[in-house]
C-alpha atoms as an extended CHARMM CRD file, in Angstrom:
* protein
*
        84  EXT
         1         1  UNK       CA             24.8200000000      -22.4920000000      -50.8000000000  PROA      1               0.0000000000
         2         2  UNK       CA             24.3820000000      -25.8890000000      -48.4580000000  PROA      2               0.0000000000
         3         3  UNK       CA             27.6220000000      -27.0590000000      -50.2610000000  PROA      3               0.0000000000
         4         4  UNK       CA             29.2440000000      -23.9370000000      -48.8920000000  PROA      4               0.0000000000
         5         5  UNK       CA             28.5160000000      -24.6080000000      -45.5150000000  PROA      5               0.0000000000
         6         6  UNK       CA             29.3300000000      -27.6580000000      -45.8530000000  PROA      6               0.0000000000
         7         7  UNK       CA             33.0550000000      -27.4390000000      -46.7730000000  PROA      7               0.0000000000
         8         8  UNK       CA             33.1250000000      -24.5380000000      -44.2430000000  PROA      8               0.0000000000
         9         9  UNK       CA             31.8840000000      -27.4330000000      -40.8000000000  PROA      9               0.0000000000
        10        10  UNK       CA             34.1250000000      -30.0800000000      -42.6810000000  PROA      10              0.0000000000
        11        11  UNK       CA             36.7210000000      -27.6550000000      -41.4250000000  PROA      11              0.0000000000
        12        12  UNK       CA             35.3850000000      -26.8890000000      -37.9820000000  PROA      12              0.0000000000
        13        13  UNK       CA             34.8690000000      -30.3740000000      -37.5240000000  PROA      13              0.0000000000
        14        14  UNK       CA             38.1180000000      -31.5210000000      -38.2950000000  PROA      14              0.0000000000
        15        15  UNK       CA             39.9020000000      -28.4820000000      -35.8040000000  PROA      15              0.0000000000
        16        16  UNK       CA             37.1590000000      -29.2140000000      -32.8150000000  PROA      16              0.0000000000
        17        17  UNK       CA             38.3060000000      -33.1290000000      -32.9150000000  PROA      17              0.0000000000
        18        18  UNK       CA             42.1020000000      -32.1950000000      -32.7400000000  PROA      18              0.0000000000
        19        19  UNK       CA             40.6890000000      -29.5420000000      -29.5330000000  PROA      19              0.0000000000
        20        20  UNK       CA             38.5570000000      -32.3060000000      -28.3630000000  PROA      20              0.0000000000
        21        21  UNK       CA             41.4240000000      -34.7940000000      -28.4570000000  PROA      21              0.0000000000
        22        22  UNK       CA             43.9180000000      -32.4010000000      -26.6290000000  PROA      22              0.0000000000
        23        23  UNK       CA             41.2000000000      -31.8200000000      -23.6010000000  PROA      23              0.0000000000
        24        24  UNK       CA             41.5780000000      -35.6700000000      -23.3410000000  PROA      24              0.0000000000
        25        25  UNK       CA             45.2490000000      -35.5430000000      -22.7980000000  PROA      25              0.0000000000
        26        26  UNK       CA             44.9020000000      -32.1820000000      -20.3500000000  PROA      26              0.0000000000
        27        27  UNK       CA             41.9350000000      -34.5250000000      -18.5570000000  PROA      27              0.0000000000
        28        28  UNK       CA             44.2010000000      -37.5150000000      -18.2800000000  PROA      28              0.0000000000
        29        29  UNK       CA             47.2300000000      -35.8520000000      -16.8790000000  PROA      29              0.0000000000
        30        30  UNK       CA             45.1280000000      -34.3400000000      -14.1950000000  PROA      30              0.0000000000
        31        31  UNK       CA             43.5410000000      -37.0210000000      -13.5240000000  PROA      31              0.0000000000
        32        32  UNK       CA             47.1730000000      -38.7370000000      -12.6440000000  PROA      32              0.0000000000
        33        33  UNK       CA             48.9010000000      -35.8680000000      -11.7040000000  PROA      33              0.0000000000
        34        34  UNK       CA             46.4160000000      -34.2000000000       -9.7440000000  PROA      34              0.0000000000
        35        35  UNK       CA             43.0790000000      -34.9280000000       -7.7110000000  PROA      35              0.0000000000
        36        36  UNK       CA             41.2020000000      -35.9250000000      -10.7770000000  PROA      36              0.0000000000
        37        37  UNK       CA             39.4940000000      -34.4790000000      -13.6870000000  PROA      37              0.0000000000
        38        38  UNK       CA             39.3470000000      -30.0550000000      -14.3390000000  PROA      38              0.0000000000
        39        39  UNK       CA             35.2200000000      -29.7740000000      -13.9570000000  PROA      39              0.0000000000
        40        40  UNK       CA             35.4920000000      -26.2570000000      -16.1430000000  PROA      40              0.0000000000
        41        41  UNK       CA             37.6480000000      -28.2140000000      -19.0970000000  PROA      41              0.0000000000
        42        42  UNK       CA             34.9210000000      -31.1050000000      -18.6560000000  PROA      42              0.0000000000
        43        43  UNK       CA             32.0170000000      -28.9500000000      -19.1280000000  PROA      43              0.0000000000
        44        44  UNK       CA             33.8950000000      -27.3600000000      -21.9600000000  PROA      44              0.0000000000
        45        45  UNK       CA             34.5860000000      -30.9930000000      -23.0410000000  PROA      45              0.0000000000
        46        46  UNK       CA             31.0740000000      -32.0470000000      -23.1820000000  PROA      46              0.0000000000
        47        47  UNK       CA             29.7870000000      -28.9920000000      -25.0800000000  PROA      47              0.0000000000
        48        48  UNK       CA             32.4840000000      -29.6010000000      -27.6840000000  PROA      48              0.0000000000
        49        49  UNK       CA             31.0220000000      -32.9370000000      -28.0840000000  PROA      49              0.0000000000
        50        50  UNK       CA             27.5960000000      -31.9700000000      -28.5570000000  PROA      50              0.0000000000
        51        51  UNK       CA             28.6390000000      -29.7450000000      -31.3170000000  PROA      51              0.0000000000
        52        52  UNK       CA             30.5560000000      -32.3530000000      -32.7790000000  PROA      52              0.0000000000
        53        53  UNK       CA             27.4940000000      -34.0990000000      -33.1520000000  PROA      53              0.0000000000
        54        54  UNK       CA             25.6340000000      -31.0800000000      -34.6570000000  PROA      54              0.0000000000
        55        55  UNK       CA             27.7380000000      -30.6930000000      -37.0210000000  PROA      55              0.0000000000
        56        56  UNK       CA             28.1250000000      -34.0800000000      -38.1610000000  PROA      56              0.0000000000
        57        57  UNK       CA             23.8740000000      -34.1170000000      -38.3730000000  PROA      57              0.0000000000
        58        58  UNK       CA             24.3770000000      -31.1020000000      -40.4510000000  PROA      58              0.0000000000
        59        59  UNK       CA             27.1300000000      -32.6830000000      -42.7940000000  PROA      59              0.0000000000
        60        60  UNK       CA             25.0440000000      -35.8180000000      -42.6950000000  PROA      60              0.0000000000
        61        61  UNK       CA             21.7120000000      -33.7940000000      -43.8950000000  PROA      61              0.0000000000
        62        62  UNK       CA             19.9400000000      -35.3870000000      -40.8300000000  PROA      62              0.0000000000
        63        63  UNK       CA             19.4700000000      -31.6030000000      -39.9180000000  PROA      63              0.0000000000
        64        64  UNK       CA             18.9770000000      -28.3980000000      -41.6490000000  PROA      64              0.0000000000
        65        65  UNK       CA             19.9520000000      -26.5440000000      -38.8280000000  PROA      65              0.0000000000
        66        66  UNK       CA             23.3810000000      -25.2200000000      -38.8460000000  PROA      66              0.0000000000
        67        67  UNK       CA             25.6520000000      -25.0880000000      -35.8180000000  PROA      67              0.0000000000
        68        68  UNK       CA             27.2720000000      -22.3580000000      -33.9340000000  PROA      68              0.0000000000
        69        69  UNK       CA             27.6060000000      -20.0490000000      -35.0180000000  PROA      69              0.0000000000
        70        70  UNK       CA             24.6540000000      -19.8550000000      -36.7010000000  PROA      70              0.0000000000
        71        71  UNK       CA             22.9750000000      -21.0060000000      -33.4750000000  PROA      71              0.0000000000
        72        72  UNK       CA             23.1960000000      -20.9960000000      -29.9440000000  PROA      72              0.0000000000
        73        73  UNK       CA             26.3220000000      -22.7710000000      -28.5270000000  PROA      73              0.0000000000
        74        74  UNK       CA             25.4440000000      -25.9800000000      -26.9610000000  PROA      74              0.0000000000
        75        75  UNK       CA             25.4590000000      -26.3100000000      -23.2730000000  PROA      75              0.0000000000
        76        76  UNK       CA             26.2430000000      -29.4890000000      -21.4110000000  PROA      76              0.0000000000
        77        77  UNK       CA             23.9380000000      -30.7950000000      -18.9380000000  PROA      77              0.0000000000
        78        78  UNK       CA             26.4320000000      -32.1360000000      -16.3630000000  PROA      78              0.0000000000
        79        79  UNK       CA             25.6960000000      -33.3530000000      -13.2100000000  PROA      79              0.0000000000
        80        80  UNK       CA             27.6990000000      -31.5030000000      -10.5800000000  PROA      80              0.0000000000
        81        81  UNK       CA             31.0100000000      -33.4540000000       -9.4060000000  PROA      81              0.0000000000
        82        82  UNK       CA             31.6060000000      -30.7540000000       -5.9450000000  PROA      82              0.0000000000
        83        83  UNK       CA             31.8100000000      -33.0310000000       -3.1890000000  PROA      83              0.0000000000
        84        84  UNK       CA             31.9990000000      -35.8530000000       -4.8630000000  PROA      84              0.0000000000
């Protein structure tokens, strides 16, 4: 069944890093069109990179645990940019 799952985050992996790589571009253009990076689309950013790296523990068998969304979605722990 493991094999299963494992095809099955292959896939999620491979869509998140094209997501992940397109939040890069949005961050980047409103970094130099704007007044800097979108704090909402970098939180989002972050959390997309933490389950990145679930899932590659998971394809990697350094964890048994699978990732969302057969767990909680990962929340990153940002410090807060406001009047910064």
């Amino acid at each position: 069944m493991r094999i299963l799952y494992l095809i099955l985050f292959g896939f999620i992996f491979s869509f998140i890093d094209l997501l992940l790589i397109a939040i890069a571009i949005i961050q980047a253009l409103a970094s130099v069109l704007g007044d800097g990076a979108i704090p909402s689309v970098q939180r989002f950013g972050a959390s997309l990179g933490i389950y990145l790296k679930q899932i590659a523990d998971f394809l990697s068998y350094a964890s048994d645990e699978k990732p969302f969304p057969y767990s909680d979605w990962p929340q990153a722990d940002l410090a807060s940019d406001e009047g910064a």
